[in-house]
C-alpha positions as CSV (number, residue, x, y, z in Angstrom):
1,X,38.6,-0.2,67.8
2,X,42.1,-0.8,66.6
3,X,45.2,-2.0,68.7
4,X,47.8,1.0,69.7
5,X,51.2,0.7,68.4
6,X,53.7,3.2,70.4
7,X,55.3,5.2,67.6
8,X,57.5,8.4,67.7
9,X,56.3,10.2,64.7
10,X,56.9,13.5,64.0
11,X,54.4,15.6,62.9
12,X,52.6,19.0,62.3
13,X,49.4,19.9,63.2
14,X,46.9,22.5,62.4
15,X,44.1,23.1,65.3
16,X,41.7,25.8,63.1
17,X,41.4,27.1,60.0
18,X,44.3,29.2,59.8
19,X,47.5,27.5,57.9
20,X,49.8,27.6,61.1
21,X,51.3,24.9,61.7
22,X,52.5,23.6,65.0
23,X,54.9,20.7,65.9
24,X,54.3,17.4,67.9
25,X,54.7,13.7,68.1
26,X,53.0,11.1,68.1
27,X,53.3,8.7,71.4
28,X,51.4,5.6,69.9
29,X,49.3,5.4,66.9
30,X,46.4,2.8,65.5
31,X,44.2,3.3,61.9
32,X,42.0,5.0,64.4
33,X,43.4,7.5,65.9
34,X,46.9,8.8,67.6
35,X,47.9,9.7,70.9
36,X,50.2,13.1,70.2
37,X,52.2,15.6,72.3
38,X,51.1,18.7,71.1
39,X,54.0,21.5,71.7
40,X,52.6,25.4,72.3
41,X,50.9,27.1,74.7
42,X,47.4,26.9,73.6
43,X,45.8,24.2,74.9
44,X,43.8,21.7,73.0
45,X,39.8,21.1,74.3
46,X,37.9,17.3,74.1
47,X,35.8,18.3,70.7
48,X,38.7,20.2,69.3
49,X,39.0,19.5,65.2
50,X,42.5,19.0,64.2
51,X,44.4,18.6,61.3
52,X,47.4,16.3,61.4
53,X,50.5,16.3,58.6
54,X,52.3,13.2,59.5
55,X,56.8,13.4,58.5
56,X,57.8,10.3,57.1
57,X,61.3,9.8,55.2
58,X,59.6,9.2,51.7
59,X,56.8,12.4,51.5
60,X,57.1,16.0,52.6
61,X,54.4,17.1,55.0
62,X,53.7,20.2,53.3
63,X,50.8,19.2,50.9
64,X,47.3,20.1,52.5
65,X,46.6,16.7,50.5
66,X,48.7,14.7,53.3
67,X,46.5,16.5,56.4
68,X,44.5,13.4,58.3
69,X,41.3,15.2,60.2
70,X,39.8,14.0,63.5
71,X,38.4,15.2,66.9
72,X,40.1,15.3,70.2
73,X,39.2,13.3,72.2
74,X,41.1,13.5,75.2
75,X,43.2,16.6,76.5
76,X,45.8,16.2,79.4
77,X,46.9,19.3,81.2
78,X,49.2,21.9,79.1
79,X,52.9,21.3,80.9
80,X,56.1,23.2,80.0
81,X,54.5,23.8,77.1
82,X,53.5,20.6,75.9
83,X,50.2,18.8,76.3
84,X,49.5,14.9,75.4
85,X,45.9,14.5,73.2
86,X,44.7,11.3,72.2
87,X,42.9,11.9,68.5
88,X,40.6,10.0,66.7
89,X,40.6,9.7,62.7
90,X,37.6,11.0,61.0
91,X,38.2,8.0,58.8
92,X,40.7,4.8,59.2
93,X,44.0,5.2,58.5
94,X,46.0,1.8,57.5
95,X,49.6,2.1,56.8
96,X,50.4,5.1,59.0
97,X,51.5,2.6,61.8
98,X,54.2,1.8,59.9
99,X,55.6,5.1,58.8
100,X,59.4,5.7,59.3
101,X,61.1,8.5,60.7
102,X,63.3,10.9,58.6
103,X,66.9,10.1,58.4
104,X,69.0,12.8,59.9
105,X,71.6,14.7,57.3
């Protein structure tokens, strides 16, 4: 078990096979997992695989080689839109605590 950091991240996320993408953020984040605000209307189940591309201002998010895997495993309720998961990584994930956000143009 690793300590939460809380961390606006901004990411994409991929809940199935398919190569659509969908937007959130994260809320907090650890080497073990991510609590994220997923934005769409489909909501995300406890068990749910996903897929997570995190933006950072030194790497594109693009690259299927940047996707971090893990299983939901907790799903609030679907609001305007938006519903908070909390995710844990199929493996550890050191450094991504520490990302930084994009710079704005």
């Amino acid at each position: 078990m690793f300590p939460r950091i809380d961390s606006e991240i901004a990411c994409k996320v991929r809940r199935d096979a398919r190569t659509v993408f969908s937007p959130g953020r994260t809320v907090n984040i650890s080497p073990g997992g991510a609590a994220i605000v997923l934005v769409g209307p489909r909501e995300a189940r406890v068990g749910e695989r996903i897929a997570v591309a995190f933006e950072h201002a030194r790497c594109a998010v693009t690259r299927s080689a940047h996707l971090v895997t893990g299983t939901v495993v907790r799903a609030g309720p679907c609001v305007d839109n938006a519903q908070e998961v909390a995710l844990a990584f199929d493996t550890p994930q050191f450094g991504l605590e520490g990302l930084e956000l994009p710079v704005a143009a």
